[in-house]
C-alpha positions as CSV (number, residue, x, y, z in Angstrom):
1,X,9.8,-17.4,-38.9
2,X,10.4,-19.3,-35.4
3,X,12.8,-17.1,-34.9
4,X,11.0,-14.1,-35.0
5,X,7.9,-15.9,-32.7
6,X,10.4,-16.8,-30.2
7,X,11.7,-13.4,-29.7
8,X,8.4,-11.8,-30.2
9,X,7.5,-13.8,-27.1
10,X,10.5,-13.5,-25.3
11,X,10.1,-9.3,-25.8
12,X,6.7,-9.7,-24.5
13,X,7.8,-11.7,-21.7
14,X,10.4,-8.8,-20.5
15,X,7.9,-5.8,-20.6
16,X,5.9,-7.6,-18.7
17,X,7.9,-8.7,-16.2
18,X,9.1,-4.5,-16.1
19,X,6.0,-3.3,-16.0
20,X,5.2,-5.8,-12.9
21,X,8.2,-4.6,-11.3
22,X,6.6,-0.8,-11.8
23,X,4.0,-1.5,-10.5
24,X,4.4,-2.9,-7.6
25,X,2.4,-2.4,-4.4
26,X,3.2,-0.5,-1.6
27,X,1.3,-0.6,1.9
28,X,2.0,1.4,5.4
29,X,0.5,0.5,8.4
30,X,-0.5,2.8,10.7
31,X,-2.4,3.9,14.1
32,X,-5.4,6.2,14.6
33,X,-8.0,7.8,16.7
34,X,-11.4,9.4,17.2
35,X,-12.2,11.8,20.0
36,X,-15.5,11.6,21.9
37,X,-15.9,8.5,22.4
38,X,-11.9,7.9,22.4
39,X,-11.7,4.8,19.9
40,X,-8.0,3.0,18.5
41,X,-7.2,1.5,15.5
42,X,-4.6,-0.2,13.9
43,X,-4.9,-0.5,9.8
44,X,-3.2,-1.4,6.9
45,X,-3.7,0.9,3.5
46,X,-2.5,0.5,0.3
47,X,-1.0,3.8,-1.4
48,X,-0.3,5.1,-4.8
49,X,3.8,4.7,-5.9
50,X,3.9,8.5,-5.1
51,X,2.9,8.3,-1.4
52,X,6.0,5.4,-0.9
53,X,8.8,7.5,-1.3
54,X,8.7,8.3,2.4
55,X,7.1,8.3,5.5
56,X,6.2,11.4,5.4
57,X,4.5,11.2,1.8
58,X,3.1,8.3,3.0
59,X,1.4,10.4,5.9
60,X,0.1,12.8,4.2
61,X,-1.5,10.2,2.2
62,X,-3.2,8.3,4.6
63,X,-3.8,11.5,6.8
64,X,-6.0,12.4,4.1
65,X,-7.9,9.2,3.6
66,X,-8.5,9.1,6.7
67,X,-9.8,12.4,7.5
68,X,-12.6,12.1,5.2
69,X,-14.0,9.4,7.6
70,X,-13.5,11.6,10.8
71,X,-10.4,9.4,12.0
72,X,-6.7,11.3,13.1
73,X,-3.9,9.8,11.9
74,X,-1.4,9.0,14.9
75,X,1.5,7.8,13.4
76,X,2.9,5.7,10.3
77,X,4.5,2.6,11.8
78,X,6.5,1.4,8.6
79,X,5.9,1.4,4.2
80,X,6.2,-1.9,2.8
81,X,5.4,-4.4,0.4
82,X,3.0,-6.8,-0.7
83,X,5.2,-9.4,0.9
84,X,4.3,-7.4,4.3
85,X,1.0,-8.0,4.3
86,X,0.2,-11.5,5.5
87,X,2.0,-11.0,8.7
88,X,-0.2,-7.7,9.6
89,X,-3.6,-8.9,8.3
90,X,-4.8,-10.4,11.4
91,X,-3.9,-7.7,13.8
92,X,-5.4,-4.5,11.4
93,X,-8.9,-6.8,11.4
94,X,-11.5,-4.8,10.2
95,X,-9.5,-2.0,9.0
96,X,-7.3,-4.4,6.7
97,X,-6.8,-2.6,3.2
98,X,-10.3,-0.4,4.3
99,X,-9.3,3.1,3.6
């Protein structure tokens, strides 16, 4: 009966851990404008696995978001990781993770 616990467990423990791994974030950050008045920003936006296959894919993505609240997308700097984020939380400010 231990036996079976333990491996129970232990089976439970490995989907887990797989479905973690599928799940994993993925975040580009990227540059924008608005015409009259000219504004600038720098953000940071987390995408669905889909848009992270490319750069592209993740443009079109945030292209999109972004649209809706009357910004143009300028250009994707790079896709990453949660383990990205920290070092580009200051500099995206307000539009950290806002779109």
């Amino acid at each position: 009966m231990l036996k079976m616990i333990t491996r129970t467990l232990a089976l439970a423990a490995l989907i887990g851990s797989v479905a973690t791994i599928s799940q994993a974030a993925c975040y580009a950050d990227y540059k924008a404008k608005r015409d009259n008045p000219l504004k600038l920003h720098y953000g940071v936006m987390e995408l669905p696995d889909a848009a992270c296959a490319s750069t592209q894919a993740a443009a079109a993505q945030i292209s999109a978001r972004l649209g809706s609240q009357g910004w143009i997308l300028l250009n994707v700097i790079s896709v990453f990781d949660a383990s990205g984020l920290g070092q580009r939380r200051d500099s995206a400010g307000e539009y950290y993770l806002r779109y």
